[in-house]
MDTraj code that builds the backbone (N, CA, C; nanometers):
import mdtraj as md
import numpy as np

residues = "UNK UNK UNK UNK UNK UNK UNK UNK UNK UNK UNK UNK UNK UNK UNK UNK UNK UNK UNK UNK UNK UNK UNK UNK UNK UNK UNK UNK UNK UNK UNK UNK UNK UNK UNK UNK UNK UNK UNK UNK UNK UNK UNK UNK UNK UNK UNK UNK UNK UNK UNK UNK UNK UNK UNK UNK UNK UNK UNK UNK UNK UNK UNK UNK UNK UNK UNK UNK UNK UNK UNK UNK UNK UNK UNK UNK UNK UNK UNK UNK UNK UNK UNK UNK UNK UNK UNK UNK UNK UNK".split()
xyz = np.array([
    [-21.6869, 5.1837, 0.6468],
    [-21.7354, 5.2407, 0.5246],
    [-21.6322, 5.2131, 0.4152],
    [-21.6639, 5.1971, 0.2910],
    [-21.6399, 5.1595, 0.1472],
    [-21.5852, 5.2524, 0.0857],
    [-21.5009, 5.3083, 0.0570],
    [-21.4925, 5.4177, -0.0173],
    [-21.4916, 5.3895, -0.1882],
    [-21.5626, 5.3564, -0.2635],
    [-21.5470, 5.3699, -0.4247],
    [-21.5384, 5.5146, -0.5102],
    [-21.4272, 5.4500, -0.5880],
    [-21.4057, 5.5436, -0.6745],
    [-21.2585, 5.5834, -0.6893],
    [-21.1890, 5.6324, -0.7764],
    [-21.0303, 5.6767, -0.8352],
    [-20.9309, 5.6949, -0.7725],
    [-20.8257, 5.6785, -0.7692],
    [-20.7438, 5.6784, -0.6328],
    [-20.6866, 5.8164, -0.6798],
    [-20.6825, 5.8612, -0.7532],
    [-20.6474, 6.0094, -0.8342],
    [-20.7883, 6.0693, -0.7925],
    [-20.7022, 6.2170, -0.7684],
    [-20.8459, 6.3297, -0.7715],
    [-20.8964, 6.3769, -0.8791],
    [-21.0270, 6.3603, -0.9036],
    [-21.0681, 6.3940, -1.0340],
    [-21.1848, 6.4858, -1.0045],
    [-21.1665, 6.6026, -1.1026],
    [-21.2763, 6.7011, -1.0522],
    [-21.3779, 6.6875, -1.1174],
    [-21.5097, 6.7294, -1.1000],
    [-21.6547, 6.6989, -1.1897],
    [-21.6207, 6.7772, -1.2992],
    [-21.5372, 6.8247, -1.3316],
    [-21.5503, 6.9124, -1.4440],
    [-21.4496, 6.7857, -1.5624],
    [-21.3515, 6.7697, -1.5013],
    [-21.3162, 6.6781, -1.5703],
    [-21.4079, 6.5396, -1.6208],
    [-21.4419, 6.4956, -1.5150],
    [-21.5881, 6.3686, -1.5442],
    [-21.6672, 6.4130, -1.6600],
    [-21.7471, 6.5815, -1.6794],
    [-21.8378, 6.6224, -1.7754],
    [-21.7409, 6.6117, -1.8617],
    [-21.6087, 6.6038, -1.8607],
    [-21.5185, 6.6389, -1.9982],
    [-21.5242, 6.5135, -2.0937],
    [-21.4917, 6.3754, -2.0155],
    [-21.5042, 6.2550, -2.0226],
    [-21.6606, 6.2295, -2.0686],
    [-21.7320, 6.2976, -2.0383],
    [-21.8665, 6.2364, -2.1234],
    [-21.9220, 6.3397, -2.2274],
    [-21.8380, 6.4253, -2.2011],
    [-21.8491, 6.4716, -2.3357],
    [-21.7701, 6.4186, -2.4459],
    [-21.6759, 6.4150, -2.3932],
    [-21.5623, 6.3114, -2.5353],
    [-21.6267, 6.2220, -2.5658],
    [-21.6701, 6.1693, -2.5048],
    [-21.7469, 5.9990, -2.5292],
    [-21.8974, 6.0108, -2.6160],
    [-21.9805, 6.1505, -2.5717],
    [-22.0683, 6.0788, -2.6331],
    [-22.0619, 6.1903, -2.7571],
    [-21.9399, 6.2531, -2.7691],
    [-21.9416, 6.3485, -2.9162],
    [-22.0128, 6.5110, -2.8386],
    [-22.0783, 6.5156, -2.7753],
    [-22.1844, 6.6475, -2.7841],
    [-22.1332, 6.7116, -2.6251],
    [-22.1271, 6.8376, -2.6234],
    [-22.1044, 6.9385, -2.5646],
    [-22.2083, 6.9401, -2.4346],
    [-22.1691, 6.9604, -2.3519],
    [-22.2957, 7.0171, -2.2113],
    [-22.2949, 7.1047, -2.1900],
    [-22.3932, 7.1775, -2.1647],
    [-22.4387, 7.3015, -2.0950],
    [-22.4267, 7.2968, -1.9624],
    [-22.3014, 7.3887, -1.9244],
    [-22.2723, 7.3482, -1.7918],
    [-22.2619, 7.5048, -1.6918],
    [-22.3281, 7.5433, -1.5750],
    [-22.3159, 7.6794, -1.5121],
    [-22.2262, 7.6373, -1.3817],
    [-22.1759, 7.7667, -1.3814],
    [-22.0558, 7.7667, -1.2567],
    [-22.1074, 7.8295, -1.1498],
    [-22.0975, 7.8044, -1.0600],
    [-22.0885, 7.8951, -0.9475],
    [-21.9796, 7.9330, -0.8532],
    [-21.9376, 8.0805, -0.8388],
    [-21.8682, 8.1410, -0.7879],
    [-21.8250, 7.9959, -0.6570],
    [-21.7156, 8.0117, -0.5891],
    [-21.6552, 7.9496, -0.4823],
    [-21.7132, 8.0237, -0.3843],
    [-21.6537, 8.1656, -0.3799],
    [-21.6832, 8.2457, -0.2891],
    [-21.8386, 8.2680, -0.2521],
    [-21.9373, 8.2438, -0.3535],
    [-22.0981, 8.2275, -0.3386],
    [-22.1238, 8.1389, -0.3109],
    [-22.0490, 8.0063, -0.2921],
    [-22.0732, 7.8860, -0.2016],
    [-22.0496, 7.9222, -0.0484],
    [-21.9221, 7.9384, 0.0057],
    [-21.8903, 7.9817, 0.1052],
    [-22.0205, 8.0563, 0.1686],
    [-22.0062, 8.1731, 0.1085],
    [-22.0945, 8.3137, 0.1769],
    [-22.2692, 8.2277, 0.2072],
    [-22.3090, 8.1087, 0.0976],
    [-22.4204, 8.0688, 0.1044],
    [-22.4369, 7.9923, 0.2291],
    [-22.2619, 7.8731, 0.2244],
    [-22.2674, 7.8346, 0.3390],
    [-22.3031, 7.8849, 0.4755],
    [-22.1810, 8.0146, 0.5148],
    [-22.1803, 8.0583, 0.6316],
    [-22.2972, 8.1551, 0.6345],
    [-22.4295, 8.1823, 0.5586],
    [-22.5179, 8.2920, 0.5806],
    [-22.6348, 8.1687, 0.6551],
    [-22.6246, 8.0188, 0.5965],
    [-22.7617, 7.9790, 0.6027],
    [-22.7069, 7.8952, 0.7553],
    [-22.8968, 7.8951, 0.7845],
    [-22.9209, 7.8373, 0.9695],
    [-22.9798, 7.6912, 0.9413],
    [-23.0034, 7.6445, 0.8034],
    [-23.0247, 7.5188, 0.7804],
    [-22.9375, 7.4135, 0.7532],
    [-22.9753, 7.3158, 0.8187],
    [-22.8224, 7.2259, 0.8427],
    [-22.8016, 7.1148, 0.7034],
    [-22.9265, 7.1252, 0.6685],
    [-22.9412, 7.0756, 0.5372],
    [-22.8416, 7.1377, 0.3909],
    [-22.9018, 7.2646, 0.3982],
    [-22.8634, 7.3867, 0.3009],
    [-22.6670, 7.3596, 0.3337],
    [-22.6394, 7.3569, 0.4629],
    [-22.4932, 7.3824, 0.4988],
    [-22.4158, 7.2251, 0.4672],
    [-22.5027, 7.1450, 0.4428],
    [-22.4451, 6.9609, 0.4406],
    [-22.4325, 7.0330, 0.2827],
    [-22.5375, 7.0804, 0.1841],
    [-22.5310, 7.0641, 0.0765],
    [-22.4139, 7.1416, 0.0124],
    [-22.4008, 7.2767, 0.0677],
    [-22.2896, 7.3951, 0.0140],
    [-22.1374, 7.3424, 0.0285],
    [-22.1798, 7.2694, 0.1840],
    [-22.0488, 7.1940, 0.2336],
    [-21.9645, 7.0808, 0.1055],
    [-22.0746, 7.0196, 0.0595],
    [-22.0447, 6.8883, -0.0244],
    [-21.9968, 7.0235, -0.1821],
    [-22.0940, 7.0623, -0.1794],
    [-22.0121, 7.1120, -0.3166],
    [-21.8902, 7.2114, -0.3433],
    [-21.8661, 7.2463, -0.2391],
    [-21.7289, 7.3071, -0.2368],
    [-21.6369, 7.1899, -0.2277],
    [-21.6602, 7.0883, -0.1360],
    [-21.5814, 6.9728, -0.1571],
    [-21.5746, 6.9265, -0.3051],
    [-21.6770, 6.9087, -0.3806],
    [-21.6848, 6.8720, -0.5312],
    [-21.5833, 6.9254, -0.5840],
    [-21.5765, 7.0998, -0.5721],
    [-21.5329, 7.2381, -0.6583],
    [-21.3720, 7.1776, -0.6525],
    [-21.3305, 7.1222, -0.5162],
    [-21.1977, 7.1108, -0.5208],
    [-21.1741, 6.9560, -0.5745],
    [-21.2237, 6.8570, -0.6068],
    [-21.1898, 6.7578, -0.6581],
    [-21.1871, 6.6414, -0.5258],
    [-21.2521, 6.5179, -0.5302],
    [-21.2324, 6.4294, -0.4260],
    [-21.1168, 6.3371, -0.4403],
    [-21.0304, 6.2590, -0.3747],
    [-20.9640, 6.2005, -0.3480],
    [-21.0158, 6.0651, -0.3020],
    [-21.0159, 5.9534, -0.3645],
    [-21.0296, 5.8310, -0.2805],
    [-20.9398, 5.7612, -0.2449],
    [-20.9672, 5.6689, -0.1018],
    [-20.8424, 5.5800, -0.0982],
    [-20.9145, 5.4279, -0.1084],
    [-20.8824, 5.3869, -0.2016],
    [-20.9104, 5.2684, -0.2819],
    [-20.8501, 5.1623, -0.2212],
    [-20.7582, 5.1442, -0.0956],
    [-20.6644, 5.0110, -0.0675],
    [-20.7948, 4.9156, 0.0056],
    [-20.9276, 4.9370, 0.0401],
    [-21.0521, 4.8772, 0.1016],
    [-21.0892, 4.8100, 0.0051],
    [-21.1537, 4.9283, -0.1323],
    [-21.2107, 4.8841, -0.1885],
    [-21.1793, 4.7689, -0.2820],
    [-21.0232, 4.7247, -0.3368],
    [-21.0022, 4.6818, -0.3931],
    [-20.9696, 4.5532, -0.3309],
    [-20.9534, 4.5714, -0.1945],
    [-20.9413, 4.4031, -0.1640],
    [-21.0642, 4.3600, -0.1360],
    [-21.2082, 4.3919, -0.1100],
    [-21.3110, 4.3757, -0.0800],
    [-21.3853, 4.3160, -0.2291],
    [-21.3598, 4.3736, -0.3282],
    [-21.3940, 4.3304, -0.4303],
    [-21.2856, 4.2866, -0.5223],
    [-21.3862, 4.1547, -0.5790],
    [-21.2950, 4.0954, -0.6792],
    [-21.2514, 4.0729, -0.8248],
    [-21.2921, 4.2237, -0.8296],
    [-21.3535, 4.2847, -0.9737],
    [-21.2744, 4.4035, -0.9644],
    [-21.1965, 4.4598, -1.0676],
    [-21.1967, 4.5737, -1.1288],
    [-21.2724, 4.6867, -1.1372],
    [-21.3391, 4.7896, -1.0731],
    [-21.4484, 4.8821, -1.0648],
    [-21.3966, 4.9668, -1.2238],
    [-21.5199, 4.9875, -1.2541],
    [-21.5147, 5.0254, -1.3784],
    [-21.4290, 5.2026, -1.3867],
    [-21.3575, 5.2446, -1.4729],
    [-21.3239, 5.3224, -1.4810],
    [-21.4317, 5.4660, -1.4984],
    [-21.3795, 5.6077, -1.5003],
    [-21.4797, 5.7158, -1.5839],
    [-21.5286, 5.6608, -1.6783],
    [-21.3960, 5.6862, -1.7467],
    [-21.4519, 5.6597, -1.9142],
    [-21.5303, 5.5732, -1.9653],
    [-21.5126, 5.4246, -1.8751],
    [-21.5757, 5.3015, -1.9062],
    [-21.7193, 5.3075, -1.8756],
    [-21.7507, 5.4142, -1.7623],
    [-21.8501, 5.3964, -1.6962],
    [-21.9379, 5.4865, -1.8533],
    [-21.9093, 5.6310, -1.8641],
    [-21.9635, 5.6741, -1.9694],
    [-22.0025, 5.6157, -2.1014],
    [-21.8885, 5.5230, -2.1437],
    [-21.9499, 5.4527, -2.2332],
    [-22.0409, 5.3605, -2.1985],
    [-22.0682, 5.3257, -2.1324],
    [-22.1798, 5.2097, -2.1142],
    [-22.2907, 5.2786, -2.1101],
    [-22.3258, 5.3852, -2.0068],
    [-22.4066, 5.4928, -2.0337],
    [-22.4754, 5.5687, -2.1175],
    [-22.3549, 5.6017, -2.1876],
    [-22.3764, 5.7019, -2.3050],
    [-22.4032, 5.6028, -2.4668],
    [-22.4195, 5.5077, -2.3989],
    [-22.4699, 5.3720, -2.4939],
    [-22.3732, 5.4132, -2.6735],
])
top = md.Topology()
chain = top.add_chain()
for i, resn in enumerate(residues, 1):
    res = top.add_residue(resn, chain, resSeq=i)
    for name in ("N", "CA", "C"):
        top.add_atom(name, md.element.get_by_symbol(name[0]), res)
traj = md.Trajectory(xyz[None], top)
């Protein structure tokens, strides 16, 4: 497996920060408690519900990639946040 993406941990909150700078305008953004992830996790019997709570507590804390794959595999530069937003955010 491939891992893409920042060799720095960058949290989604930071990413919304980055496209907000970029495209000028503010997001409407809701939080959810940590601890109401957890409790959602360990209450539910669906393995689905527990992949999903699982992944976003992983989000909450910021991912880490290790990029030494990806970068010899490709022979390109992967586009940065910021770069990526601007292209996006046209």
């Amino acid at each position: 497996m491939i891992e893409l993406g920042q060799s720095q941990t960058t949290s989604m909150l930071e990413v919304v920060h980055s496209f907000e700078k970029i495209s000028g305008k503010p997001f409407e953004l809701q939080f959810v408690p940590e601890a109401a992830l957890s409790a959602q996790r360990a209450a539910s019997t669906d393995p689905l519900q527990v992949s999903f709570t699982t992944l976003m507590l992983n989000i909450a804390h910021g991912i880490q990639v290790n990029t030494t794959l990806s970068d010899q595999v490709f022979a390109f530069p992967l586009a940065s946040i910021e770069d990526y937003a601007r292209q996006v955010m046209g």
